[in-house]
C-alpha positions as CSV (number, residue, x, y, z in Angstrom):
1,X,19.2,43.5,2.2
2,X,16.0,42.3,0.3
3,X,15.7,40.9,-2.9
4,X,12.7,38.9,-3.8
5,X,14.4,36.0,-6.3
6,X,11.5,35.0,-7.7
7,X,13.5,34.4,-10.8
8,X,16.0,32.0,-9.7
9,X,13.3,29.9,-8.1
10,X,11.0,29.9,-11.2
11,X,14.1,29.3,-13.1
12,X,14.7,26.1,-11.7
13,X,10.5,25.2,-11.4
14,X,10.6,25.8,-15.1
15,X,13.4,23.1,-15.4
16,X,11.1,21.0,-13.5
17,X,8.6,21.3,-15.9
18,X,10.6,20.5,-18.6
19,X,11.8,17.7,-16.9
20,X,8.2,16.3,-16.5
21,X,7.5,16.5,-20.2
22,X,10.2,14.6,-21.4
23,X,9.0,11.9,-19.2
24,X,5.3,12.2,-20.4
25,X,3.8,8.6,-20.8
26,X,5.5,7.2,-17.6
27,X,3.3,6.3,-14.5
28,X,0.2,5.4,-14.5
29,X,-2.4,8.0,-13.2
30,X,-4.4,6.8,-10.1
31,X,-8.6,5.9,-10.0
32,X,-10.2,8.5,-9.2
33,X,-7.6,11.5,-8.5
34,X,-6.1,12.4,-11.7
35,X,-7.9,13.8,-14.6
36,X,-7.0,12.6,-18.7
37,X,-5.5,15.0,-21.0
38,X,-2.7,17.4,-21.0
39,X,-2.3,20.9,-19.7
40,X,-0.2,23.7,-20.0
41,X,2.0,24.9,-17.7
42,X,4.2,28.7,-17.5
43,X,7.1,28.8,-14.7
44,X,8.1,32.5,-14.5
45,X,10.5,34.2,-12.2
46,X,11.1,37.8,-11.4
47,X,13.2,39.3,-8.6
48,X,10.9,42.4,-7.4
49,X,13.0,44.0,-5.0
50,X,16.1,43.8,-3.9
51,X,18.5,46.1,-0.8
52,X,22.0,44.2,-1.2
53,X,24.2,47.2,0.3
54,X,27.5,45.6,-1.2
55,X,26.7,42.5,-2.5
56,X,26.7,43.0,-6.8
57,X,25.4,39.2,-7.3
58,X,24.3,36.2,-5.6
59,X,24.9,33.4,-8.6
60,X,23.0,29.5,-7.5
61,X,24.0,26.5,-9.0
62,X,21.1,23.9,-8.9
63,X,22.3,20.7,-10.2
64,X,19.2,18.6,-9.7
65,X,15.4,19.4,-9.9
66,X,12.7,16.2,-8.6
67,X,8.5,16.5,-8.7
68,X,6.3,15.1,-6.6
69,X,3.2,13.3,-7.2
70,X,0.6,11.1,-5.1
71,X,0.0,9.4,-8.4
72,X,4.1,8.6,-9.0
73,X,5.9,9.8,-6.2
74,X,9.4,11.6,-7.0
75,X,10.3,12.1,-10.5
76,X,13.7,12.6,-11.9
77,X,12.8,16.3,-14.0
78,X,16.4,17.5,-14.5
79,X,19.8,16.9,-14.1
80,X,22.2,19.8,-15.9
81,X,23.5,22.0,-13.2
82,X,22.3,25.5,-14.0
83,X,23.7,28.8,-12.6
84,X,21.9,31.4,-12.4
85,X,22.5,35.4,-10.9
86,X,20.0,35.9,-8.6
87,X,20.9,39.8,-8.6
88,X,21.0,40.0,-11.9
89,X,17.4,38.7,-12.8
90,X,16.2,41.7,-9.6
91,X,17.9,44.1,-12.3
92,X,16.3,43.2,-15.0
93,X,13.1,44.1,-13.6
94,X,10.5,41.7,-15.1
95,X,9.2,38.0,-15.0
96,X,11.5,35.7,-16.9
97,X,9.8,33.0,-18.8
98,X,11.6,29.7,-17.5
99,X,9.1,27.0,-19.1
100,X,6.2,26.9,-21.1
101,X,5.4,23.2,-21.3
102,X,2.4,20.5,-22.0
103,X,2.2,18.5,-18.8
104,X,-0.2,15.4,-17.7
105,X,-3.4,16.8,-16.2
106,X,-3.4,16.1,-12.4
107,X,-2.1,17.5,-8.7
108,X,1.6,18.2,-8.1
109,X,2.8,18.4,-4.4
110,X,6.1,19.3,-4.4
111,X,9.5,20.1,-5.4
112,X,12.5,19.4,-4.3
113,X,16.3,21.1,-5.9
114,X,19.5,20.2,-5.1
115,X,21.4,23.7,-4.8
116,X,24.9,22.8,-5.1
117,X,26.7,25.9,-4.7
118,X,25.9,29.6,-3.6
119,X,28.7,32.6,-5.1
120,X,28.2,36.1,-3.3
121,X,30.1,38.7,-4.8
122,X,30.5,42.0,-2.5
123,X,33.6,44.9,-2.3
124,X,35.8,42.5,-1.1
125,X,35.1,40.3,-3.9
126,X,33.8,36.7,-4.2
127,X,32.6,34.0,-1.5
128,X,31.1,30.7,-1.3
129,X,28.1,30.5,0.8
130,X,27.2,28.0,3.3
131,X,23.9,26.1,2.6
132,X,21.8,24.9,6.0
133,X,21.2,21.8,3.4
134,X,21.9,21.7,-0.3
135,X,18.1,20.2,-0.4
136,X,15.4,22.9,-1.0
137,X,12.0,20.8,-1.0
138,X,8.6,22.9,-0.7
139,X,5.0,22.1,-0.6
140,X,2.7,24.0,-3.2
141,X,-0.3,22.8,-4.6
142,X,0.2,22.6,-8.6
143,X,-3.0,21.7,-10.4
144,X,-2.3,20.7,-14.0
145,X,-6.0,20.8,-16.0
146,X,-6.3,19.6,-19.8
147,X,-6.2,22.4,-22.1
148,X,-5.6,25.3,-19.4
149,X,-2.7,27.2,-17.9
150,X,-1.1,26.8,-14.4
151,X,1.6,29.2,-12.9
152,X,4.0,28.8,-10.3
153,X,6.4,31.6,-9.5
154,X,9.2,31.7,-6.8
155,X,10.1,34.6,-5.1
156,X,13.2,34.6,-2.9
157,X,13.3,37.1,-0.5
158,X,17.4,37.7,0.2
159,X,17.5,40.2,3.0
160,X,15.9,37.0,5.2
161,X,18.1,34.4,3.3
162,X,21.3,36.2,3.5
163,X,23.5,36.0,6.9
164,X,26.7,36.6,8.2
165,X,28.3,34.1,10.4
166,X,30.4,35.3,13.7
167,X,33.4,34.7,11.2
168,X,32.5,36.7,8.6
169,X,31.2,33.8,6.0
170,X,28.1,34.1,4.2
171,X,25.3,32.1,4.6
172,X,22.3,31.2,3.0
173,X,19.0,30.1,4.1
174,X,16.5,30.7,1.5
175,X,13.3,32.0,2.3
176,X,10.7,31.7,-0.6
177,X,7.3,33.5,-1.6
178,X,5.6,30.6,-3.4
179,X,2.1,31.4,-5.5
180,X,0.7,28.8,-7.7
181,X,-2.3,29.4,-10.0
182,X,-5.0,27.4,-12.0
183,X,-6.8,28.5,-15.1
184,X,-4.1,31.4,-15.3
185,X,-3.3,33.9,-18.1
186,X,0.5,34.0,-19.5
187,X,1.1,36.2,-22.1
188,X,5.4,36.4,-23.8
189,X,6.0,40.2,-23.8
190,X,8.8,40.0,-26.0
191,X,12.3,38.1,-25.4
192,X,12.2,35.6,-22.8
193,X,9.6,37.6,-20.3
194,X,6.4,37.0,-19.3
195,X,3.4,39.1,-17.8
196,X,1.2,36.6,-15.4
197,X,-2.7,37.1,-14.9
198,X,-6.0,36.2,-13.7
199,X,-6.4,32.7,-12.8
200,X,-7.5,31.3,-9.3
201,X,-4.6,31.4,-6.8
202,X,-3.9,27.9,-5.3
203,X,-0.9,28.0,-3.3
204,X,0.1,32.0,-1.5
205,X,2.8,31.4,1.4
206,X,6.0,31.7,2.6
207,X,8.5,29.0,3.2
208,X,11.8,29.3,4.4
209,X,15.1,27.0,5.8
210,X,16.3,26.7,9.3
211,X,19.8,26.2,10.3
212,X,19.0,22.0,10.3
213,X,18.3,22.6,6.7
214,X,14.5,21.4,7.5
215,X,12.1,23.7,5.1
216,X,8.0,24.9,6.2
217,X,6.4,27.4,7.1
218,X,7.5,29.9,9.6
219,X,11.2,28.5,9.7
220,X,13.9,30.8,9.0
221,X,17.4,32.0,10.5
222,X,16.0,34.5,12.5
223,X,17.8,38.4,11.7
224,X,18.7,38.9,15.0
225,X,20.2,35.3,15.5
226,X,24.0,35.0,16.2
227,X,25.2,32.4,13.6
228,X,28.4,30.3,13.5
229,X,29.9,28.0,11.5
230,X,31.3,24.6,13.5
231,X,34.6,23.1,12.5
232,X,32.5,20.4,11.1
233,X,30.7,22.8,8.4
234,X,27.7,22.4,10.4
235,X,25.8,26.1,11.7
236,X,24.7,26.1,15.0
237,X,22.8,29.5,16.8
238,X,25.1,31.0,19.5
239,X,22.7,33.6,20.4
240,X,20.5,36.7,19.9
241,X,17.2,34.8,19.4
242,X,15.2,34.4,22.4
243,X,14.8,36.9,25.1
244,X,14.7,36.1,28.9
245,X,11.7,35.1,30.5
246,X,8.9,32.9,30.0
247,X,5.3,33.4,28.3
248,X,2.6,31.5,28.3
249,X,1.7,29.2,25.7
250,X,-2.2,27.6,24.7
251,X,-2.8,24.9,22.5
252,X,-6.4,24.7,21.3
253,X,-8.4,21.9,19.1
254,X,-11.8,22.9,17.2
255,X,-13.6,22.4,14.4
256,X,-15.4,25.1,12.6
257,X,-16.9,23.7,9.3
258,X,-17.7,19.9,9.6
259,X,-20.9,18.3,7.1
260,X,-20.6,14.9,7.8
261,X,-24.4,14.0,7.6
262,X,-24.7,10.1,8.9
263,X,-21.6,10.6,11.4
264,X,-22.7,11.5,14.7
265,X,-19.0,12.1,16.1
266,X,-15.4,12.0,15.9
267,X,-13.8,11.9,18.5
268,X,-9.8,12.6,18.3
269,X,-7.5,11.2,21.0
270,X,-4.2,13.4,21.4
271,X,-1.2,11.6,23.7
272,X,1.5,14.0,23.3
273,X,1.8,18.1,22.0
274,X,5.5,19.6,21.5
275,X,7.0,22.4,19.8
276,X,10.4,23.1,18.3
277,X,13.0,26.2,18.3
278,X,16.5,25.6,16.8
279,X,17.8,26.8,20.2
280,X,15.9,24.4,22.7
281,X,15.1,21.5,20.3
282,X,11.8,19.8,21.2
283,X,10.0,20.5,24.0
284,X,7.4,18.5,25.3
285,X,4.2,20.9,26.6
286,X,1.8,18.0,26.8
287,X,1.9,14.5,27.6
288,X,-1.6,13.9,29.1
289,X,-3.9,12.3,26.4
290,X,-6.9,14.0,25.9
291,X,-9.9,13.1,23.7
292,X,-11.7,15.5,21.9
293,X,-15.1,15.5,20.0
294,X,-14.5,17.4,16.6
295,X,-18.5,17.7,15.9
296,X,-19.5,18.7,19.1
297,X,-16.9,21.2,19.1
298,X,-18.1,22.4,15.7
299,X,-21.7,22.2,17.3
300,X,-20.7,24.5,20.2
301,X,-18.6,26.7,18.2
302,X,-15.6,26.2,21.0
303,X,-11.9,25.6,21.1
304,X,-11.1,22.9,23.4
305,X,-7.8,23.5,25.3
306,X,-5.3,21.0,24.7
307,X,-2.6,22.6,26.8
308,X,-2.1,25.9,28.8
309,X,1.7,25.9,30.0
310,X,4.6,28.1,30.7
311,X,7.1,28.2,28.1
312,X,10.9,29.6,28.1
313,X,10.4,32.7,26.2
314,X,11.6,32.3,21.8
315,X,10.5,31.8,18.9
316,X,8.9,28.1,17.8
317,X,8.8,27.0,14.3
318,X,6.9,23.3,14.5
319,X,4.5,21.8,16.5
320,X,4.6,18.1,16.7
321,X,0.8,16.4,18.2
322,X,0.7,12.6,18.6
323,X,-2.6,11.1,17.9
324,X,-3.2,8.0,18.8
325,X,-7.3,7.1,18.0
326,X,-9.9,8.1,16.1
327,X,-13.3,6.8,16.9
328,X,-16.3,7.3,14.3
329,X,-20.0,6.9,15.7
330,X,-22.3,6.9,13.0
331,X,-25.6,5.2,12.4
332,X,-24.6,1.8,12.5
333,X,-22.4,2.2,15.5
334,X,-18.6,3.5,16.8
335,X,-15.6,2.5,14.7
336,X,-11.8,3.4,14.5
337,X,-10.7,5.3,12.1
338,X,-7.2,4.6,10.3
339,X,-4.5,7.4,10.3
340,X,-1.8,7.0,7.6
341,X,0.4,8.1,10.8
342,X,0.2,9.3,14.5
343,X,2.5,11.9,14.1
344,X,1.5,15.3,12.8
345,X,4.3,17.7,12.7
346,X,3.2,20.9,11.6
347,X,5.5,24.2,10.5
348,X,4.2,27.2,12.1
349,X,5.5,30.1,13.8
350,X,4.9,30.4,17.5
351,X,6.9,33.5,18.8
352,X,6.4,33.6,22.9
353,X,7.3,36.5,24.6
354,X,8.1,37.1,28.3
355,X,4.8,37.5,30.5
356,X,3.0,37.4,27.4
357,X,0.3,34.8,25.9
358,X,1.0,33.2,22.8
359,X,-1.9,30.7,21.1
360,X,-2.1,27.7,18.9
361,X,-4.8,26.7,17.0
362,X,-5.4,23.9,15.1
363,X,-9.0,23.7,13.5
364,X,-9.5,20.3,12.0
365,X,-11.8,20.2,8.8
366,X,-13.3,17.1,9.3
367,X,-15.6,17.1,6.3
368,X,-12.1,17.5,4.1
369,X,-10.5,15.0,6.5
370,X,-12.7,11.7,7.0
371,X,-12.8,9.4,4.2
372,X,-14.3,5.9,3.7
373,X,-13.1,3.0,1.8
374,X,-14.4,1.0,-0.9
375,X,-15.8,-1.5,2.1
376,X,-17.1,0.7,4.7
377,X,-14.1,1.6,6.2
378,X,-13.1,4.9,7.6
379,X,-9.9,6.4,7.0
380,X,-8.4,10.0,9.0
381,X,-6.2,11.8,6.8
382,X,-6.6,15.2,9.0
383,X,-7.2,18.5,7.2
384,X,-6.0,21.3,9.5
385,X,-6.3,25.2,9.7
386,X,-3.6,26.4,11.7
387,X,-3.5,29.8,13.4
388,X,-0.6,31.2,15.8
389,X,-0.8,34.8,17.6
390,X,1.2,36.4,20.1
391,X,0.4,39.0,22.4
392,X,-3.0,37.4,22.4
393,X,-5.9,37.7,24.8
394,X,-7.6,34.5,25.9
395,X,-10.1,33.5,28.6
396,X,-10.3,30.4,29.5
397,X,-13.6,28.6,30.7
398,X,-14.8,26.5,33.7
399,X,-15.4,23.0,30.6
400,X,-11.9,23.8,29.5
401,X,-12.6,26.0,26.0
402,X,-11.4,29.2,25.3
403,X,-12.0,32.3,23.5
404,X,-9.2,34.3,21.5
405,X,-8.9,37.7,21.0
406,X,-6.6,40.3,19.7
407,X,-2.6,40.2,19.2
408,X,-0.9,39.6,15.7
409,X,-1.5,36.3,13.4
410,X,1.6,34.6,12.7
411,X,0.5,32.4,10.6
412,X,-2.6,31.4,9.0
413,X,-2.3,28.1,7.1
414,X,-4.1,25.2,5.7
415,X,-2.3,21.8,5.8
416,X,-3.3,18.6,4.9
417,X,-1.7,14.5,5.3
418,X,-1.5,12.0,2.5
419,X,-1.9,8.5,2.2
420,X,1.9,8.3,3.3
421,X,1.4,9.9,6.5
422,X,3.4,13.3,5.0
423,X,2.0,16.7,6.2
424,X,2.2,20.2,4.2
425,X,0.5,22.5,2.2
426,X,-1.7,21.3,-0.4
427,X,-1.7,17.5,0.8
428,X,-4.6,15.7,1.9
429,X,-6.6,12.6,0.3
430,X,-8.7,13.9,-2.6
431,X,-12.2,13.9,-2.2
432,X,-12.8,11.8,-5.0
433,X,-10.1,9.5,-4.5
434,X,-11.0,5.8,-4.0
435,X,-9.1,4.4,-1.1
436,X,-8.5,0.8,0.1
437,X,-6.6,-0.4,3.6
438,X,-4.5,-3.6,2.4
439,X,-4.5,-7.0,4.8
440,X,-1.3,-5.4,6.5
441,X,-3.1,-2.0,6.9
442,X,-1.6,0.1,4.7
443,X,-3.6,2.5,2.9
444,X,-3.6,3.1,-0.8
445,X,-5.4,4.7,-4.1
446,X,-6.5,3.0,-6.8
C-alpha cells in the first residue's frame, strides 16, 4: 500500500508559509545569523505513487501549523483546520502549488502540525484513524535568501504510515520524504500545479512516527509489527518485531574532517551510551566514561570504540550519549568547553540481528562544531555524521579502534545541536553567529 503524500504534507508547509508572511515585521533577526531582505518561497506537494488495495481516500485534517526559528523560536503560521484527500492529490498526478509567498530572509528549522483527524475510506466504508500523536514536528533545513526561491516538498509514503491494529482499526503513523531546496526554480504549469527545478538540495531524508508519537529519523511502526490499541487509546507493539537472539552491537567515535588551526585537541568525555526500540525501551550499552581526542583521531584516521556489547536482537531507532566534558588545548593552554546540553539523543536506525554485527558511528565535525565567544570562550555545539550498518564486518584493534567494512547503511545523516541544547537535522550554531555565555551560563546569540 504505498502512496507518496507529498501533497498533503506540502499542503499544509504551504499554509505555514502563508502563516509567516502575515506575520512579517515581528521578531527581531539575530547579529550575525540572519541575512536582510525578503525571499521567495514555493511549498508544493504531489503524491507520486500510491498501492492502497481497498482504501479509495485517506482525507487529514490539520488544524494547526507552527515554524521554527533560532532567531524567534515557534511561530503561530496557521490556525483554520484544513482537510485534505491524501489519495486524491496521488490521482491527480502532479505537484500542487500550496504557497507562493515573500518570507524574511534567514534559516528555518522546523515545523510542527497539529493533525487532528485521519478518515480512511475502504469497501467497508469509512474509519477514523488512530494517530501515535496528533503532533507531526520535523527537522528540515529551510534557507530563505533575499530575492531567490526555496522549495520544500513533503512526500508521505502510506504503505509505511498505514496499519492495521489486532482489532481491525486503522492506524497512522506518517512516514515523510522531506527535500528542501535553495536558489530553486518553480515554474505554475497551469491551475494550481507547479513543476520544481534546479536549485541546491538542502534537506533529502526520511522521517517517520513511532508508536510514542516521537518523530526522527529511522522511527517508524515497523510492517511486520503486531499493533494494538489499549483501552486507554494508547498503541502498544504486541509482537512481530524483533527476532530471537542476540547480535552484537559497536559504537564508534571519530573525526574525519577537523581545521581547527590554533587548537591542538579536543578531547570529548562520554559517561553513558544507550539505544532505544519501542519494544525494550532504553537500554543502557555503556556506562564507563571514556575520553576521546577528536583531532588525534582525525590525525590517525581511526574510529575509537566507545562500546562493543551483546545486544537482544531488534531494531533501535535512537541512540542517547551523555557527554559530560569538553576540554580545549590550544596555544594558550587547556580549557572547558560549554555544551548547550549533555544529552545527545540522536534518531537513527540500528537493526541488530541474531549472531550478526551491527555498527554505530558517530563522526563528530569539530571544525562545524567548536565555536568561540565574543571573550575567548569556547562553546561545543557538536556537529555529527551518523552512520548505522548491519551485517557489517569489523576488526577491532589492540589501542581499541576499529575498521568497518561491508553490510548495508541504514542511515547516513548529518545532525547538528543549537544553542538550546535541541538535536536534528539542519541544527547547529551558525558559523557566523556571534555567541555569548551569560553570568548564569546560558548561551545565547546576538
Amino acid at each position: 500500500m504505498k502512496i507518496n503524500l507529498v501533497f498533503a504534507g506540502l499542503l499544509l508547509a504551504s499554509l505555514f508559509l502563508l502563516g509567516c508572511v502575515q506575520q512579517e515585521g515581528t521578531g527581531t533577526p539575530t547579529p550575525g545569523v540572519q541575512p536582510q531582505g525578503m525571499g521567495r518561497v514555493v511549498f508544493a506537494a504531489k503524491d507520486a505513487a500510491a498501492d492502497l488495495n481497498s482504501v479509495s481516500s485517506i482525507e487529514m485534517t490539520v488544524d494547526n501549523i507552527e515554524a521554527y526559528s533560532q532567531a524567534k523560536g515557534w511561530t503561530q503560521v496557521s490556525t483554520t483546520a484544513k482537510t485534505f484527500d491524501l489519495v486524491k492529490l496521488k490521482n491527480e498526478g502532479s505537484a500542487q502549488l500550496l504557497a507562493d509567498a515573500r518570507l524574511e530572509a534567514g534559516n528555518y528549522d522546523k515545523v510542527r502540525m497539529r493533525i487532528s483527524n485521519v478518515m480512511v475510506a475502504d469497501a467497508s466504508g469509512r474509519h477514523a484513524a488512530k494517530l501515535p500523536s496528533s503532533n507531526f514536528e520535523t527537522t528540515g533545513r529551510l534557507q530563505v535568501s533575499a530575492e531567490s526561491t526555496s522549495t520544500a516538498t513533503f512526500d508521505f509514503i502510506a504503505d509505511q504510515s498505514l496499519h492495521t491494529s489486532e482489532q481491525g482499526d486503522y492506524i497512522m503513523a506518517p512516514v515523510v520524504d522531506l527535500e528542501t531546496r535553495s536558489n530553486a526554480q518553480a515554474q505554475a504549469t497551469g491551475g494550481s500545479t507547479v513543476e520544481i527545478s534546479g536549485g541546491s538540495v538542502l534537506t533529502n531524508v526520511r522521517v517517520g512516527m513511532d508508536v510514542n508519537g516521537n518523530v526522527g529519523v529511522g522511527l517508524k511502526i515497523p510492517a511486520n509489527a503486531v499493533v494494538s490499541i489499549t483501552a486507554s487509546g494508547g498503541i502498544e507493539i504486541l509482537g512481530g518485531l524483533n527476532a530471537e537472539g542476540e547480535g552484537r552491537l559497536l559504537l564508534g567515535i571519530t573525526d574525519a574532517a577537523a581545521d581547527m588551526q590554533s587548537v591542538s585537541s579536543v578531547k570529548v568525555t562520554v559517561d553513558q551510551v544507550q539505544v532505544h526500540s519501542t519494544s525494550e525501551g532504553w537500554v543502557t550499552v555503556s556506562s564507563t566514561p571514556k575520553t576521546f581526542d577528536l583531532l588525534d583521531l582525525k590525525a590517525r584516521e581511526s574510529i575509537a570504540v566507545v562500546s562493543d556489547t551483546k545486544l537482544q536482537s531488534g531494531t533501535y531507532q535512537q541512540v542517547r550519549m551523555q557527554v559530560s566534558k569538553v576540554m580545549v588545548t590550544d596555544a594558550e593552554g587547556e580549557h572547558e568547553a560549554k555544551l548547550p546540553s549533555g544529552d545527545l539523543k540522536i534518531t537513527a536506525q540500528v537493526i541488530v540481528k541474531p549472531d550478526a554485527t551491527a555498527t554505530a558511528t558517530f563522526d563528530f565535525i569539530a571544525d562545524e562544531s567548536l565555536h568561540v565567544t565574543g571573550n575567548g570562550k569556547y562553546v561545543m555545539a557538536p556537529v555529527i555524521k551518523v552512520e548505522t550498518r548491519t551485517d557489517a564486518q569489523v576488526q577491532v584493534k589492540e589501542d581499541q579502534t576499529m575498521e568497518i567494512t561491508g553490510g548495508s547503511v541504514k542511515t547516513n545523516v548529518k545532525l547538528g545541536m543549537d544553542i538550546k541544547g535541541n538535536v536534528g537535522i539542519g541544527l547547529k550554531i551558525p558559523a557566523d553567529a556571534v555567541i555569548s555565555i551569560d553570568t548564569i551560563g546560558i548561551i545565547g546569540i546576538g
